[in-house]
N, C-alpha and C positions, 0 to 999 in steps of 0.2 A: 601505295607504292607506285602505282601506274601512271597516277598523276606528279608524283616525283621525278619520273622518269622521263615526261614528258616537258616537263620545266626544265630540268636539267640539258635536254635535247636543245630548249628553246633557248637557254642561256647558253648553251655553244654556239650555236647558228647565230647568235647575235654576235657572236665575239669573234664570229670567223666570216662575217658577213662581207661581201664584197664592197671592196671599198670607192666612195663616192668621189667621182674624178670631176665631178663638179661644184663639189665642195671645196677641195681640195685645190684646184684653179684658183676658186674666192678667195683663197689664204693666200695663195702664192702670187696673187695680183695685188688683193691687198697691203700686203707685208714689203713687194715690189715697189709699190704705188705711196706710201707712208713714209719709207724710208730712202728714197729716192734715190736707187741705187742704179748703176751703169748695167751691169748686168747679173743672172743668177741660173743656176742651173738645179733644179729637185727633181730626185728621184724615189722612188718607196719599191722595196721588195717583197712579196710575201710567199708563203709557203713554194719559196724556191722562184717564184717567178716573176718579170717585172710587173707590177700591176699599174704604175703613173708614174711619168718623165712630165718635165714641163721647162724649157729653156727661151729665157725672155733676155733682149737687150743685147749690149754689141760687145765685142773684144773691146774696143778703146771707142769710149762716148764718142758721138759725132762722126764715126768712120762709116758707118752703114752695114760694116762686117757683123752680121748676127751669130750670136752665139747658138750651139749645138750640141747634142749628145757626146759630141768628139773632141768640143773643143779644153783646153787643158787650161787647169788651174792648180794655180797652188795649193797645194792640201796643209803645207804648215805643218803643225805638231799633230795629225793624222800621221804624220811619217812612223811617230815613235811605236804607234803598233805592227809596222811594215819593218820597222827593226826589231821589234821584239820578235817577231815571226821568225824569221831569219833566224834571229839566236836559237828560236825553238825547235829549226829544222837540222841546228847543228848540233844540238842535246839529242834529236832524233837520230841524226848519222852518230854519233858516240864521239863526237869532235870536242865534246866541251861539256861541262856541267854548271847546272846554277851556281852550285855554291864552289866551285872553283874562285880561287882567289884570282884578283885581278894581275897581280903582278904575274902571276904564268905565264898570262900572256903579252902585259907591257911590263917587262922588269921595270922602266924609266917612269911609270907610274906613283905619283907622291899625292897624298894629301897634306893638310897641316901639321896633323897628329900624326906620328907615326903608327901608334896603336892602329889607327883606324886605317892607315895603309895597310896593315898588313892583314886586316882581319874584313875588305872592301871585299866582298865575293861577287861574281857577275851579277846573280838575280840583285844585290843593293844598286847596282848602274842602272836600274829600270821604274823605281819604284818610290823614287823622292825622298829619300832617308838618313841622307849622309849627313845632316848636322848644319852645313851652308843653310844662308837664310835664303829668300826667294829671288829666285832669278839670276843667283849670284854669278858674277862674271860672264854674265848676256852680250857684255859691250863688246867681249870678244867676238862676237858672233854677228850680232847686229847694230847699227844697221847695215845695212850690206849699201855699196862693196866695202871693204876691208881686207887690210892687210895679215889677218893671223892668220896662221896655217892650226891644222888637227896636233903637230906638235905643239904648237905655241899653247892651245889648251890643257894637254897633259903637265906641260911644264908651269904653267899658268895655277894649275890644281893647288897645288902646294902654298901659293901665298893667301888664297881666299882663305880667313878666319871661318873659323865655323859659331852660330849664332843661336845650336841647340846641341844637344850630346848627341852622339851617332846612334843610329835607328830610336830616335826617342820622339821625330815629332813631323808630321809630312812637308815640306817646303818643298810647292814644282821646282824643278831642274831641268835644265838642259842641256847645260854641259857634259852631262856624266852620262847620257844620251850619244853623245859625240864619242868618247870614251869607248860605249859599249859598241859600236860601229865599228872602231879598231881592234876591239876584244875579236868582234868577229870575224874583222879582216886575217886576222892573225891565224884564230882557231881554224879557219875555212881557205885560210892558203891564198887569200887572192883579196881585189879589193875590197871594200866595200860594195863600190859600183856595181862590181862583175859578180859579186854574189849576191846582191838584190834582184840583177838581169835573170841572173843562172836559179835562185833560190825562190822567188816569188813571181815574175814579171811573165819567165817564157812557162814553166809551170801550169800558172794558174791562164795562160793568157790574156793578159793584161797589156795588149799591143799598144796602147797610145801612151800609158804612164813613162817618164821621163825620168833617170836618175845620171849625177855625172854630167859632163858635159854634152852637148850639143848643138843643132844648128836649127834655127830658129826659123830661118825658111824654108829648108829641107824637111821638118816636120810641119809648121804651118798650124792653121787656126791655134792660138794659142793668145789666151786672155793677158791684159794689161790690168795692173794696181791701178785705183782712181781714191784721189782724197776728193772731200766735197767742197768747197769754192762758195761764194756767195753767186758767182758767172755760172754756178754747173759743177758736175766731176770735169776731173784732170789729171789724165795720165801722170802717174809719179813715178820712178825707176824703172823707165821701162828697159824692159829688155835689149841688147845688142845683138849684134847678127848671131856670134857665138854664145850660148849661155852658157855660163862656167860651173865649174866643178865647187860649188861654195862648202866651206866648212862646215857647216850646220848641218847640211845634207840629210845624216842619221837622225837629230831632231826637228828638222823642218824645211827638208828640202828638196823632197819628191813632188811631183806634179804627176796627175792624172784626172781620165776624163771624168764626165758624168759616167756614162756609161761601164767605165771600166770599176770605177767604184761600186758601181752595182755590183757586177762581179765579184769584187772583193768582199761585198756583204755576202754575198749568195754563200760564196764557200764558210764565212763563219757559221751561217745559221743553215748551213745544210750538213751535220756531222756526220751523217752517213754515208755519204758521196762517195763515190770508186772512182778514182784512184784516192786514198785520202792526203791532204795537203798536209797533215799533222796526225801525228796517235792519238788516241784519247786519251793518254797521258800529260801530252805537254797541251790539248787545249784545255785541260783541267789547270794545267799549272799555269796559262795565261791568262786564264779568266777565275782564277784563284783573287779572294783577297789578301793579300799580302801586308798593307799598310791602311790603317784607319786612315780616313779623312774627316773631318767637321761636315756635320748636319747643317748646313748653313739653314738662317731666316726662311729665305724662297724656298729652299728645296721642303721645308716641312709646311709652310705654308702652300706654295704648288702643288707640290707633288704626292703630299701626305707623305713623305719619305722618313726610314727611321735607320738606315745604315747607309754608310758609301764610304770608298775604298779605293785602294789605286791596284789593279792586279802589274801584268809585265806589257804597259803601253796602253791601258785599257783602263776607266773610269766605269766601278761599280757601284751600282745603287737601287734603291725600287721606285718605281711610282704606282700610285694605286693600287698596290699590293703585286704588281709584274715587276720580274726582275729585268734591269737595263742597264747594257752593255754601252757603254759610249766614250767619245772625245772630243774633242774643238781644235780647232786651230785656229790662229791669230800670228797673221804679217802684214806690214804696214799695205793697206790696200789691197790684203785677200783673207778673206775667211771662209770657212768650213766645219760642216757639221754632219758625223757619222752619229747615230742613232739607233741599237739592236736593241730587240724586245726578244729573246732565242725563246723563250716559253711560248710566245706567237709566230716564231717565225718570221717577224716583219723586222723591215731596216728601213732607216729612214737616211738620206743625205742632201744636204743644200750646200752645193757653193758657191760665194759670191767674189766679186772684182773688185771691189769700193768699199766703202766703211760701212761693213756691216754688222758689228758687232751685235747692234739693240736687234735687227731683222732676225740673224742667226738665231739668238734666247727667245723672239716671241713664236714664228715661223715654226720652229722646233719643235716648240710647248705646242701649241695648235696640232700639228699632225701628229704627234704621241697620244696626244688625248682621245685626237677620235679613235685611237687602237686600246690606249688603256680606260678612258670615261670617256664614250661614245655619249653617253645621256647626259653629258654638260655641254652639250652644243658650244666648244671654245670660241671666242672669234680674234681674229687678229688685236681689234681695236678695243676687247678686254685687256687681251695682256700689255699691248702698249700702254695703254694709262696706266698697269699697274706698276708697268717700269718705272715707268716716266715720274710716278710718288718715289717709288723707292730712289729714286738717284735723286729727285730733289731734296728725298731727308738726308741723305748723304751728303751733298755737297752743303746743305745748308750747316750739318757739322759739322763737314771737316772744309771752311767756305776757301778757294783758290785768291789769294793775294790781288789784291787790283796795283798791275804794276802799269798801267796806260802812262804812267805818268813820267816812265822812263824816258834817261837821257843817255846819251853815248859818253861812255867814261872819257876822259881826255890821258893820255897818255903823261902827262903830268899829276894826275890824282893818282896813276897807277904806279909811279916811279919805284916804289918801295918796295915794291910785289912783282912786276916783271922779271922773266926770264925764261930759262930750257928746266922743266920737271917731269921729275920719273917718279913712277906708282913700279911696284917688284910685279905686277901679270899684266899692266895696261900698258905698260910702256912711255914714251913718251908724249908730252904735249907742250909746243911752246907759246908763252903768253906775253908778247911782243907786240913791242909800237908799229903802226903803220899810219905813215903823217902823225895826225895828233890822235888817231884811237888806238884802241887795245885791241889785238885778235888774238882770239884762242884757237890752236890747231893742235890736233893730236894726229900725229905723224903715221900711227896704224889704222885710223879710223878716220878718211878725211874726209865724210860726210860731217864727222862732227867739227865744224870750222864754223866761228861768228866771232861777232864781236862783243866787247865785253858792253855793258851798259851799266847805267849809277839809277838805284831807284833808292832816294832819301840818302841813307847810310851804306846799303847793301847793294851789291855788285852780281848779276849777271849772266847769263851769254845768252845772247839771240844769235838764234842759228842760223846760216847762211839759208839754208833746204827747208823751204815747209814744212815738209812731208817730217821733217826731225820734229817732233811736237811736243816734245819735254825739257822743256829749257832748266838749266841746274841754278842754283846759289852758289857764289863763290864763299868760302870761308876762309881766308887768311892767318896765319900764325908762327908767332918768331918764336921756331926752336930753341930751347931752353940751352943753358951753358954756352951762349956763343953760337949755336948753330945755325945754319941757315933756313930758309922760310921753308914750311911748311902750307900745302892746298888741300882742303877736302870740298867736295859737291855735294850738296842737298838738292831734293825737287821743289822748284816752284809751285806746281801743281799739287799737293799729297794724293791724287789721283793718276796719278802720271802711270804711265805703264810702266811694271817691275822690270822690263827686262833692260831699261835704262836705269842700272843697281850704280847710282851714283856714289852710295854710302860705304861701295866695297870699297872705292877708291882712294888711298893715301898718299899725295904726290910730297914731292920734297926737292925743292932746287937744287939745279945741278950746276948750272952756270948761270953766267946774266946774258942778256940777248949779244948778239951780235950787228 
């Protein structure tokens, strides 16, 4: 028994061991260093305290500004648990309940069904279940900038088809993220904005995170989007003096620091904290599974994983037998990665400027490991290869069209199919002669503008903006009985990011150019 008791002691102390900050450098250099990224900011939390920060690389390549514990980055759909919070602190004040129906609080609220309207309770705005296939109606939202406002998405709801039965099957969302932001503007008397400020920000002290508008040199250090170039990264969207109040906001449009993110992990994995941010009621109900999700390949292969779930803004699952709290976010030239292990008390976060998609998934998996299998010594340049297989079986399936070969349609091959079309939530887009080519413009979204192009038989659009890096298919079709033409988008890519949901689209001529 004595010598049980002594193993036991020794299996603790290994698993609460102080963690190696020079280990930890090697991943965060390496993974830096591989993916050759503008900049990155990682931090780890443990038992309440910061144990390793590490900020490599500049605001906007080639400027010399180094980044820092203060300096602000998009966090993306990290927001969604900063919303779900908020909801939770208003179930806490007695402002509102999960399963309150949505229309309480936006009567003007519609889905396609109306069944499902009426039976849309708050906790389904959070949790991916409404029946929409993935990403559905994103184009409202991104790329930014854009023209839809928070109503245009409510009224927007109603024409997306839904592509599964309601709560039968998990499809990310973002829209209905947007939604719940309003739900709690409404419940909570005030904006969004002002109840993010008033509800979580001045609260928790979160002084450097940003929500809402403002001014860009009045707050200062604050990170630029970078695509990577064959020259380097290069600043893409960068911000204006003013930063605007974007739509998204609720699903992906708060900014905060490294630092303050610590913070933000601190209060989830410290539950006994005085004052508390939440009861232990509603961080049961955020960190509730609520909606299965799929075991994917990696995560059983990785992680040894054998459940995961979506709670209210929060991705649950196990690795190595520890339960873990997490989420990602993803905007054209910022990524982010919160990482809670609450059975160890550790959190992990990395945010990056550039295209960091592969760094985010290996970086991650490396510093998880050494908290949940210390004794598999990870290393950066394990899990990059083993990406690096998996997306070549991928693409070798599903292989990207070789369209090198394209030409610019001439406005003569397009004669048939020009004109002004409208889709019922996207609104318009006109596809008109300019000289002898075809441009496509959509009147609320005008980052998505280019031209059309002829590859063999099949038509197009290259985008004006780089940074836009999902080019569509056009598909043409004359409405039956006489009617007028008919457009739907497909991706070029079968990889292309979902939240350019070309397929929700169903335009139909309105007029001929002008």
């Amino acid at each position: 028994m004595k010598r049980l008791l002594v193993l036991l002691a020794l299996s603790s102390s290994a698993a609460h061991a102080a963690p190696d900050s020079a280990t930890f450098d090697a991943a965060v250099q390496q993974a830096f260093d591989r993916y050759r990224l503008p900049g990155m900011a990682v931090g780890i939390i443990r038992d309440g305290e910061v144990v390793y920060t590490r900020t490599l690389g500049e605001l906007e390549s080639g400027s010399g500004e180094k980044i820092d514990n203060d300096t602000l980055f998009k966090i993306a759909s990290n927001s969604k648990a900063m919303t779900a919070g908020v909801l939770a602190r208003l179930v806490d004040a007695g402002k509102l309940k999960w399963d309150d129906p949505v229309t309480k609080y936006l009567p003007q609220f519609r889905m396609h069904d109306p069944w499902v309207t009426q039976q849309m309770q708050v906790r389904d705005l959070l949790i991916h279940n409404s029946g929409l296939g993935l990403g559905a109606g994103d184009l409202m939202l991104w790329p930014e900038p854009n023209r839809f406002t928070r109503d245009d998405i409510i009224a927007g709801l109603q024409h997306l088809k839904p592509t599964h039965s309601f709560r039968a099957t998990y499809a990310y969302d973002n829209l209905l993220y947007v939604v719940a932001g309003e739900v709690a503007a409404a419940a909570g008397d005030a904006s969004y904005e002002e109840l993010v400020k008033r509800q979580l920000f001045q609260p928790l002290g979160l002084s450097r995170c940003q929500v809402g508008e403002w001014n860009r040199a009045d707050v200062g250090n604050v990170a630029q989007p970078h695509m990577r170039t064959p020259q380097g990264n290069r600043v893409i969207r960068e911000d204006e003096e003013i930063v605007p109040n974007v739509t998204s906001m609720a699903a992906g449009g708060i900014r905060c620091s490294l630092d303050d993110m610590l913070t933000w992990m601190r209060m989830w994995l410290s539950p006994d904290a005085t004052p508390a941010w939440l009861s232990p009621a509603q961080r049961k109900a955020v960190w509730t599974p609520h909606m299965p999700m799929p075991v994917g390949a990696r995560m059983r292969t990785w992680d040894n994983s054998h459940f995961s779930a979506y709670g209210y803004g929060w991705r649950l699952s196990d690795v190595d037998g520890a339960w873990k709290v997490a989420h990602t976010g993803t905007l054209a030239g910022m990524y982010s990665s919160v990482i809670l292990l609450p059975d160890q008390r550790t959190g992990i976060v990395i945010l990056i400027n550039g295209e960091g998609e592969a760094a985010r998934t290996v970086l991650g998996q490396v510093l998880t490991k050494h908290f949940t299998a210390p004794q598999s010594s990870p290393t950066v340049a394990y899990y990059a290869d083993l990406l690096d297989q998996e997306r070549a079986g991928e693409r070798a399936a599903r292989p990207k069209p070789d369209t090198r070969h394209r030409k610019t349609a001439s406005a003569r091959s397009l004669a048939a199919w020009t004109g002004h079309y409208r889709d019922p939530w996207f609104g318009d887009v006109t596809l008109c002669p300019q000289g002898d080519r075809v441009r496509f413009v959509a009147v609320r979204s005008p980052m998505l503008a280019g031209t059309v192009m002829r590859v063999d038989e099949r038509w197009l659009v290259d985008w004006d903006d780089d940074s836009v890096d999902a080019e569509p298919w056009l598909h043409f079709a004359m409405a039956p009985a006489g009617g007028d033409a008919g457009l739907t988008l497909s991706h070029v890519d079968p990889d292309a990011d979902f939240s350019y949901d070309y397929a929700d689209l169903d335009f139909h001529r309105t007029q001929a150019c002008r």
